[in-house]
C-alpha positions as CSV (number, residue, x, y, z in Angstrom):
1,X,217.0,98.3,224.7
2,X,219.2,95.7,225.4
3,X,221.5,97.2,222.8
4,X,221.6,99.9,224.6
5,X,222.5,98.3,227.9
6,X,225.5,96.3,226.4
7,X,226.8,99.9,225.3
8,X,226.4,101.8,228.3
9,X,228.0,98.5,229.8
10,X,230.9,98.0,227.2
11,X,231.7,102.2,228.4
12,X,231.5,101.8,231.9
13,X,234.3,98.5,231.5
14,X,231.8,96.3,233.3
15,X,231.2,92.9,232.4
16,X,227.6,91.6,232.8
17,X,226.8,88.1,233.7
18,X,223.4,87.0,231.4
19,X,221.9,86.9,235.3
20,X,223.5,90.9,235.9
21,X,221.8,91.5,232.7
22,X,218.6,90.1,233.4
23,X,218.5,92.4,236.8
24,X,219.3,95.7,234.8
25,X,216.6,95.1,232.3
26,X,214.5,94.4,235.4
27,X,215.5,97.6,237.4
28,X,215.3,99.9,233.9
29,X,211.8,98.7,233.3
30,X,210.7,99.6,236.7
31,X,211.8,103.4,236.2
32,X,209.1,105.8,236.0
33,X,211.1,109.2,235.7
34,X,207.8,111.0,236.5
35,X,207.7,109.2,239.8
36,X,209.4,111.8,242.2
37,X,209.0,109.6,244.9
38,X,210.7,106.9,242.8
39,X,213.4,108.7,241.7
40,X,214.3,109.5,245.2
41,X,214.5,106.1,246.3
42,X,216.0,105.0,243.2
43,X,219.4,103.3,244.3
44,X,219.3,104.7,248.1
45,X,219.2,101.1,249.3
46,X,222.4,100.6,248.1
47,X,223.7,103.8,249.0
48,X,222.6,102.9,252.5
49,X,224.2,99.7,252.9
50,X,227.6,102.2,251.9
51,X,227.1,104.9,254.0
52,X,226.7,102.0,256.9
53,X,229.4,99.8,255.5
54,X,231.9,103.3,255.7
55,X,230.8,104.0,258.9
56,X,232.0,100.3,260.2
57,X,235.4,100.9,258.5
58,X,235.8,103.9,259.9
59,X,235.3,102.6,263.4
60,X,238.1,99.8,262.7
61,X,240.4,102.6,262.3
62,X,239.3,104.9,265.2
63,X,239.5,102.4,267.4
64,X,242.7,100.5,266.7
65,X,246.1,101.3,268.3
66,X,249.0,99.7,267.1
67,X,251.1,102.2,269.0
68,X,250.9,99.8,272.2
69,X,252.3,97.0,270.4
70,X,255.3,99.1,269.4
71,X,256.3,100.5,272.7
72,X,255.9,96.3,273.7
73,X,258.0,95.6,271.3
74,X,260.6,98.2,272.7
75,X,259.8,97.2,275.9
76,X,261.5,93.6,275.0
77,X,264.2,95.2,273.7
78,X,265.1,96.7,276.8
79,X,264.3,93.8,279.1
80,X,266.9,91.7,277.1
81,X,269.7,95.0,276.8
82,X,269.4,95.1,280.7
83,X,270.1,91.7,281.7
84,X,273.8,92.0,282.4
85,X,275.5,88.4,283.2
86,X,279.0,90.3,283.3
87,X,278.1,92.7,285.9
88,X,281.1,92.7,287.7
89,X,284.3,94.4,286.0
90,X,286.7,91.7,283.8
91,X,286.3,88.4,283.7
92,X,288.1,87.8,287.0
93,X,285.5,88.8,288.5
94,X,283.5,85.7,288.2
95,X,286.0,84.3,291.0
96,X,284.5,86.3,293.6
97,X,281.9,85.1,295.9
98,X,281.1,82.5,293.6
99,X,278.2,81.1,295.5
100,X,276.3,84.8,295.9
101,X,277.0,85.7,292.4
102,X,275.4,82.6,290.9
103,X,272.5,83.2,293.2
104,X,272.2,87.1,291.8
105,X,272.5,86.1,287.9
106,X,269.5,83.7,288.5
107,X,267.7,86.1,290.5
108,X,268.6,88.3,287.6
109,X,267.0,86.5,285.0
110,X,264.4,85.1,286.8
111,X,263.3,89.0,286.8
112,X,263.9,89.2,283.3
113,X,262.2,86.5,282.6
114,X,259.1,87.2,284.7
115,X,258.9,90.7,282.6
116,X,259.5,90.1,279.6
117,X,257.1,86.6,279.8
118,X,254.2,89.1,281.0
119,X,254.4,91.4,277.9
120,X,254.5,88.4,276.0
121,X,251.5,87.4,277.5
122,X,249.8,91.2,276.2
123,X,251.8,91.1,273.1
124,X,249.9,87.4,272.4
125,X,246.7,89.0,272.9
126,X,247.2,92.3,270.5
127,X,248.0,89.2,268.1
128,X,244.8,87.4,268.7
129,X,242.7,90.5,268.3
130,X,244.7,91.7,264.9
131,X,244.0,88.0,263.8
132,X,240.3,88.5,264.2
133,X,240.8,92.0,262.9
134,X,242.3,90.7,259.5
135,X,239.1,88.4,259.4
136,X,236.9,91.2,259.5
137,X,238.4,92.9,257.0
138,X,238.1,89.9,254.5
139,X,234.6,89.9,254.9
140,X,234.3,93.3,254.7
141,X,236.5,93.8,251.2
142,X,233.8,90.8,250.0
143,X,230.5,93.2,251.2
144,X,232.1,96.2,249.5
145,X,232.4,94.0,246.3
146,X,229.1,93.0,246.5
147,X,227.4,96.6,247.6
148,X,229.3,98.0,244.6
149,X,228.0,95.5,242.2
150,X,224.7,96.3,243.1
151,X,225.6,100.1,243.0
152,X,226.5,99.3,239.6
153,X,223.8,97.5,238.2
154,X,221.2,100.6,239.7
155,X,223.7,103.0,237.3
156,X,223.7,100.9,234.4
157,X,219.5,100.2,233.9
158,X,219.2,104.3,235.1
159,X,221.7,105.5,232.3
160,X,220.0,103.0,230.3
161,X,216.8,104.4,231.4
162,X,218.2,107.9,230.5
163,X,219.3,106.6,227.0
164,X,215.6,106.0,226.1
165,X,214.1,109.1,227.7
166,X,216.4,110.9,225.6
167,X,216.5,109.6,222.4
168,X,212.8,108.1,222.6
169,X,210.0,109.6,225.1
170,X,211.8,113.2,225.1
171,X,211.8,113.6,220.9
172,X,208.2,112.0,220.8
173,X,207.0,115.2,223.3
174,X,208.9,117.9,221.4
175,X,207.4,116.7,218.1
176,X,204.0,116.7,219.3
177,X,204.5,120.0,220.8
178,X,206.0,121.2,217.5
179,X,203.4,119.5,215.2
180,X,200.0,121.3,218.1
181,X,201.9,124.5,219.0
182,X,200.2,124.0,222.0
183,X,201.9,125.7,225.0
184,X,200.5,122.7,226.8
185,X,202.7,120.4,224.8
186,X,205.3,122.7,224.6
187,X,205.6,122.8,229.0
188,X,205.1,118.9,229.0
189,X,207.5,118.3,226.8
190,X,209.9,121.2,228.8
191,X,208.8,119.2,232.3
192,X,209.9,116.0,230.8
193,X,213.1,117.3,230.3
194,X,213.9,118.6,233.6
195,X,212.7,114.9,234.6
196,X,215.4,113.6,232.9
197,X,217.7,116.1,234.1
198,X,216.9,115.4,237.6
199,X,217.1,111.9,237.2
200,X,220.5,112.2,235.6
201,X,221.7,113.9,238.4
202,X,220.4,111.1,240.7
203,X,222.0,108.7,239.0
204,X,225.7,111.1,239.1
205,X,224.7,110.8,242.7
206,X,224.8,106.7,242.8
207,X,228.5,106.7,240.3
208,X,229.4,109.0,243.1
209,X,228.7,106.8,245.9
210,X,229.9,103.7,244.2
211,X,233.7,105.6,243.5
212,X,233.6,106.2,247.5
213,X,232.8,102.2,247.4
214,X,235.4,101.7,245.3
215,X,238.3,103.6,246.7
216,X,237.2,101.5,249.8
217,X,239.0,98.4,248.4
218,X,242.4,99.7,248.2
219,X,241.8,101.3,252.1
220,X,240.8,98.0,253.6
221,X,243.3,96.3,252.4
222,X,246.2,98.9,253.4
223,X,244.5,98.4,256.8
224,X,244.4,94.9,256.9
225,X,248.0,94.8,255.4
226,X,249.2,97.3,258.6
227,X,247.3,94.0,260.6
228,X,249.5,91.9,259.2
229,X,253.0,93.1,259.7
230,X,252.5,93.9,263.0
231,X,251.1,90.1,263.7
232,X,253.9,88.9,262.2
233,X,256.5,91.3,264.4
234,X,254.5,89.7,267.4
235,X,255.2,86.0,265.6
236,X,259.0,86.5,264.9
237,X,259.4,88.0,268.5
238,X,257.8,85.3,270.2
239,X,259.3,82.6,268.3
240,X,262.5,83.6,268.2
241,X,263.6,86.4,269.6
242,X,262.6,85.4,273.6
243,X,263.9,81.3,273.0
244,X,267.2,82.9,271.6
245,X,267.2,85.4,274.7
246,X,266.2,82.4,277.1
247,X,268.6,79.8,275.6
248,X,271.6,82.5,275.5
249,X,270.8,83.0,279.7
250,X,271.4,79.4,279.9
251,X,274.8,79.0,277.8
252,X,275.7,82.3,280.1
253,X,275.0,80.5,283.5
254,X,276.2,77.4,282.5
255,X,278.9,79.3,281.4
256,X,279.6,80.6,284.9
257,X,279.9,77.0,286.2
258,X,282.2,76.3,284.3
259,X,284.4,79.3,285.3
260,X,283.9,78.5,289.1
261,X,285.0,74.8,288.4
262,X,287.8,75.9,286.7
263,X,288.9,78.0,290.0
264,X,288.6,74.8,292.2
265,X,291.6,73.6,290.0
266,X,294.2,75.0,292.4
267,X,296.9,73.8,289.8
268,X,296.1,75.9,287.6
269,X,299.0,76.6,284.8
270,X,299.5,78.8,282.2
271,X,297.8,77.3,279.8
272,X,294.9,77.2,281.9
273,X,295.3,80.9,282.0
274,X,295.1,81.4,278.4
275,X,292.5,79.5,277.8
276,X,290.4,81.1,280.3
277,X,291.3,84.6,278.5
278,X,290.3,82.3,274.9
279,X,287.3,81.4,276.7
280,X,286.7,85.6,277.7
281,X,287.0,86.8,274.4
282,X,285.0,83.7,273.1
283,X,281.9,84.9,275.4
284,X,282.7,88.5,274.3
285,X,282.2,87.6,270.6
286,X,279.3,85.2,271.1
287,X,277.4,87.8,273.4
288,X,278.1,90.7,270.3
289,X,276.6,88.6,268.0
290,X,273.7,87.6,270.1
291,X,273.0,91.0,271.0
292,X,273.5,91.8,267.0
293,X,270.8,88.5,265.9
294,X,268.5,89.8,268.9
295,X,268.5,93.3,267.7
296,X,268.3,92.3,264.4
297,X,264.7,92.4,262.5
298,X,262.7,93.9,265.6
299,X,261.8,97.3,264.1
300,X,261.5,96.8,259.8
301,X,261.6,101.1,259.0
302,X,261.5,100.4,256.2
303,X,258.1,98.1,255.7
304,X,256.7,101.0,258.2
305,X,258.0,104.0,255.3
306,X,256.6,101.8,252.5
307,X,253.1,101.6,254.5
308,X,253.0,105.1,255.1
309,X,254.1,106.1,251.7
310,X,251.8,103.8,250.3
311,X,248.9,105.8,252.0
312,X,249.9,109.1,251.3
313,X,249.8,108.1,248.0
314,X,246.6,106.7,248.4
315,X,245.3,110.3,249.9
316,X,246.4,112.0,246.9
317,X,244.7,109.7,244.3
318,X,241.9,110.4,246.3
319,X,242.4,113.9,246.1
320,X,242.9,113.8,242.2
321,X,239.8,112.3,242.0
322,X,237.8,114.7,244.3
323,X,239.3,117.2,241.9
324,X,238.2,116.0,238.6
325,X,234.9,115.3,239.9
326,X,234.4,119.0,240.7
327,X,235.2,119.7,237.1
328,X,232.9,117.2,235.8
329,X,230.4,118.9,237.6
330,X,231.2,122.0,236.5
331,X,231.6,121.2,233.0
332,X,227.9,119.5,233.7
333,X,226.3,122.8,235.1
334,X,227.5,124.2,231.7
335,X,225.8,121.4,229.6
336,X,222.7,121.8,231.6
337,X,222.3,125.6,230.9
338,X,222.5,125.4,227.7
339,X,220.3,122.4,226.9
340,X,217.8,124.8,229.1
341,X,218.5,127.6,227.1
342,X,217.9,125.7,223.8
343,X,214.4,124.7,225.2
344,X,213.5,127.9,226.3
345,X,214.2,129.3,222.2
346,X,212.3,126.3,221.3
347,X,209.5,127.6,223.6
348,X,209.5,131.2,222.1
349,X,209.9,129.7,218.8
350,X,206.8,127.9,219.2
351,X,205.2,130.9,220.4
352,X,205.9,133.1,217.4
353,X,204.8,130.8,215.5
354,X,201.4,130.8,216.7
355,X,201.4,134.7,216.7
C-alpha cells in the first residue's frame, strides 16, 4: 500500500513529509467504500473550511474601494494646480498694494493648506486600513496553503483507496462470482463497482475543490499586490509630494519679500531692473519644474495596465481550466459507460453460462 501511495503521490507532483505520509495511510485505512454515509463526509471538512475561506475573500473584494483614494489623489493635484502666487498679470504686479497682496497669498495658502492637510488626514486612514488589509491577506494565502494541504492528503489516501478497490477487493468479487455463477455474487460484485465509481467521483469532487483552492493563491495575492501600490501612492504623496508643495509656498512668499524690499530701493538702476527680470524668469523656470516634479509620479498608468492585464490574464487561465475540466468529465462519463457496459456482458455471460 504504501507503494501505492508514493505512486499516486510521485503523479500528483506532491511531496510527502514521512508525518504527510503517516496521515494518508491513516485516512486510507479509515475508508469503508460501502459506508454511504462515509463517503459523503469523506473530505467535506475540508471542503467546508474552502467554501468559508472563499466566501471571506470574496467579501475583501466586495467591500474594498480604491476608487476613493484615486479621486483623493486627484483631489491634491488640484489643490496644488490652484494655488496661484502670480495672480496678478507680470511680475510688476507684485508692486501693487504690497501690504494687501501679502495678506491674500497667505490667506491663499493657508486655504490650500487647510484642504489639502484634511484629505491627507482621509488619505492616512485609507493607508492604515490597506495596511491591515495586506495583513489579512498574509494570513489568509497561509490558511489556503494549509486547507489545500489537507485537501490533498484526503485525495491522495482516497485514490489510494481506489487503487486497492480496484486492483484488489473488486477482482476478488468478480472471481468468486465467476468461479459460483451465482447471480448473488455476480450483483455484489456489480454493487461494488458502482461503490467505487461513486467514490471516485467523490474524490473528482475534493481535486475539484482543492483547484478552486489553488487558483485562490494567485487571486490573493493580485489583491493584496493592488493593496500595495496604492499604500505606497498614499506614502510618496504624503512624503513628498505636500513638503515639496509646502516648502515651494514658502520660497514663493519669501520670494515676494524680497520683491517688495527691492521696491523700497527708490534708487533703483538698470541693473536693478535686469536683475529683477533675471529674477522673473528665474521663478518662472523654478515654478515649471516644480509643477513638472509635483506632477511627476502621482498617477503610475502604467502599474494600473500591468495590474489589470495581469488579471485578465488570470480570468482566462481560469477559464482554460473550467474548460478542460468539462472535457475531463466528459471523457469520464464515456469511461464510465463502458466499464458499465462490460459488467453488464459479464453479468449475461455468467448467466448463459448457467443456462
Amino acid at each position: 500500500m504504501t507503494d501505492n501511495m508514493e505512486l499516486i503521490a510521485e503523479s500528483a507532483k506532491v511531496e510527502l513529509t514521512d508525518e504527510e505520509k503517516q496521515t494518508v495511510t491513516s485516512y486510507a485505512d479509515s475508508i469503508d467504500i460501502r459506508d454511504s454515509q462515509m463517503v459523503l463526509q469523506y473530505g467535506a471538512g475540508a471542503q467546508k473550511k474552502i467554501s468559508d475561506f472563499s466566501e471571506t475573500a470574496l467579501k475583501s473584494v466586495r467591500t474594498k474601494d480604491l476608487g476613493e483614494i484615486g479621486t483623493l489623489l486627484g483631489n491634491v493635484v488640484s489643490e496644488l494646480k490652484s494655488f496661484d502666487v502670480t495672480e496678478e498679470k507680470g511680475i510688476f504686479g507684485f508692486f501693487k498694494k504690497e501690504a494687501n497682496k501679502v495678506q491674500s497669498i497667505k490667506a491663499r495658502y493657508d486655504k490650500a493648506e487647510t484642504n489639502v492637510n484634511n484629505i491627507v488626514k482621509v488619505m492616512e486612514n485609507h493607508q492604515v486600513t490597506l495596511l491591515k488589509d495586506i495583513a489579512m491577506l498574509d494570513q489568509m494565502y497561509e490558511s489556503n496553503l494549509k486547507y489545500f494541504k489537507e485537501l490533498t492528503l484526503y485525495i491522495l489516501a482516497g485514490k489510494q483507496k481506489l487503487a486497492d478497490a480496484r486492483n484488489v477487493e473488486l477482482p476478488k468479487l468478480l472471481a468468486k462470482a465467476e468461479e459460483s455463477g451465482l447471480p448473488e455474487d455476480a450483483q455484489a460484485a456489480k454493487d461494488y463497482a458502482s461503490l467505487v465509481d461513486r467514490f471516485e467521483k467523490k474524490i473528482y469532487d475534493l481535486e475539484l475543490t482543492r483547484n478552486i483552492s489553488m487558483q485562490m493563491a494567485p487571486q490573493i495575492r493580485l489583491i493584496q499586490n493592488n493593496d500595495t501600490v496604492m499604500s505606497e501612492k498614499i506614502q510618496s504623496t504624503i512624503v513628498n509630494t505636500i513638503p515639496l508643495w509646502k516648502s515651494q509656498m514658502v520660497i514663493a512668499i519669501g520670494l515676494d519679500h524680497s520683491q517688495d524690499a527691492a521696491k523700497a530701493q527708490r534708487q533703483v538702476t538698470d541693473a536693478t531692473n535686469e536683475l529683477l527680470r533675471k529674477n522673473a524668469e528665474a521663478l518662472k523656470i523654478a515654478s515649471i519644474e516644480t509643477a513638472r516634479e509635483s506632477e511627476r509620479g502621482i498617477v503610475d498608468i502604467e502599474t494600473l495596465t500591468q495590474t489589470n492585464q495581469t488579471l485578465i490574464d488570470t480570468l482566462d487561465e481560469v477559464m482554460k481550466i473550467q474548460d478542460e475540466g468539462r472535457v475531463k468529465r466528459a471523457e469520464a462519463e464515456q469511461e464510465l459507460a463502458r466499464i458499465e457496459d462490460q459488467m453488464r456482458n459479464k453479468i449475461l455471460e455468467v448467466s448463459k453460462v448457467r443456462q
